[in-house]
PLY file of the C-alpha trace (Angstrom):
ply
format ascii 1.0
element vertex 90
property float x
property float y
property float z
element edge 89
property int vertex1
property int vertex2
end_header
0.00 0.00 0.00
1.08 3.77 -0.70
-0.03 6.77 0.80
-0.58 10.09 -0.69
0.49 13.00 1.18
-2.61 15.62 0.00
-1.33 18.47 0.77
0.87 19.23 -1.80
-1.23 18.47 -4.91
1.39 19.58 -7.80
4.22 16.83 -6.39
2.36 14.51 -3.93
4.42 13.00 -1.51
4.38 9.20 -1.40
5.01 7.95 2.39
4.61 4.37 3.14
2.38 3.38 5.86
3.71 2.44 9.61
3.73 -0.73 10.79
0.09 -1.44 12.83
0.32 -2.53 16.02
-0.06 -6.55 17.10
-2.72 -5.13 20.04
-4.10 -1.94 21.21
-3.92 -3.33 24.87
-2.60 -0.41 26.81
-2.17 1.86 24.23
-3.40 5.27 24.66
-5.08 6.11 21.29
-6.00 9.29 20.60
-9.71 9.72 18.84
-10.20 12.77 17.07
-13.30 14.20 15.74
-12.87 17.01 13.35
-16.10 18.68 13.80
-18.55 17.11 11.48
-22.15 16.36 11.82
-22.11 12.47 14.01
-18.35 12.54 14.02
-19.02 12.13 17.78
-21.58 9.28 17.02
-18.65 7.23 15.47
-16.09 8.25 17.87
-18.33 7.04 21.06
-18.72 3.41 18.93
-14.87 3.14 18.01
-14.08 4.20 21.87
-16.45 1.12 23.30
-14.43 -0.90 21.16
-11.23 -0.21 22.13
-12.01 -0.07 25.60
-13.04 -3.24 25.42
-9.63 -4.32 23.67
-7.82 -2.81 26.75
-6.88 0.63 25.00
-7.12 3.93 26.88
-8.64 6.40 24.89
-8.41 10.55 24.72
-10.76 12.78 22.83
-10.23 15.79 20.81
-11.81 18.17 18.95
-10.93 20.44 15.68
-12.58 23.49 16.04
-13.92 23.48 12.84
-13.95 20.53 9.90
-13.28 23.47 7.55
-9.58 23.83 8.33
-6.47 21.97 9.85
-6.20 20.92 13.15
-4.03 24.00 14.89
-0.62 22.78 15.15
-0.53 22.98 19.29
-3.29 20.41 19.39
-1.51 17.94 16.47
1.46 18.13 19.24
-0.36 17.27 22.03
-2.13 14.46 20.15
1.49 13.03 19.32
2.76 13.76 22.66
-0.02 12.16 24.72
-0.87 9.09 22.24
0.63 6.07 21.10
-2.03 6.08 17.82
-4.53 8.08 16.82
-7.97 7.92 14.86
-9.85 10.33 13.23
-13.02 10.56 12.92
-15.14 11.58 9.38
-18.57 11.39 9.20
-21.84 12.95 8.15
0 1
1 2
2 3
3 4
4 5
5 6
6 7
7 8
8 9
9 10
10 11
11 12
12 13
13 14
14 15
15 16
16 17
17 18
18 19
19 20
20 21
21 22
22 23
23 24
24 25
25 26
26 27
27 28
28 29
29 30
30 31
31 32
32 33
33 34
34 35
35 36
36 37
37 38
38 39
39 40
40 41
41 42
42 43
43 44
44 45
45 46
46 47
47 48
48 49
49 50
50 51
51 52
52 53
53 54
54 55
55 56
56 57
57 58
58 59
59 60
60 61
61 62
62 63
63 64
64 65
65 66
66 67
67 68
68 69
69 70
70 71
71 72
72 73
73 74
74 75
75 76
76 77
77 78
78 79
79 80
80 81
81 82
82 83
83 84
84 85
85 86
86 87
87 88
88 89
């Protein structure tokens, strides 16, 4: 599998995907929802699961789906979590 990096659409960047991990047992993974109608819906669903895995899960929030997540919170995602989801719905 390749990735596309989107945010250069003249010269995408191709990036190879990390390696999943065998278990989310004690992992803290981060579950962000980016502000779109029943993002939150999905996110509470995803977080039962991997509770129930034996992940610990943080939320976040974008303040709005129309732009990027601010830079501070993208470092305190990767600071606090060992993965992270995101959450896209409608």
């Amino acid at each position: 599998m390749e990735l596309l990096d989107p945010t250069a659409e003249l010269n995408p960047e191709g990036r190879l995907p990390r390696a999943r991990p065998k278990s989310v047992f004690g992992k803290t993974v981060g579950l962000l929802d980016i502000a779109k109608p029943k993002g939150d819906i999905f996110i509470d669903r995803i977080e039962d699961l991997l509770k129930q895995k034996g992940a610990k899960t943080v939320r976040y929030r974008k303040p709005t789906f129309t732009r990027v997540a601010p830079i501070e919170l993208t470092q305190q995602i990767a600071a606090e979590c060992d993965l992270v989801l995101e959450a896209l719905a409608d």
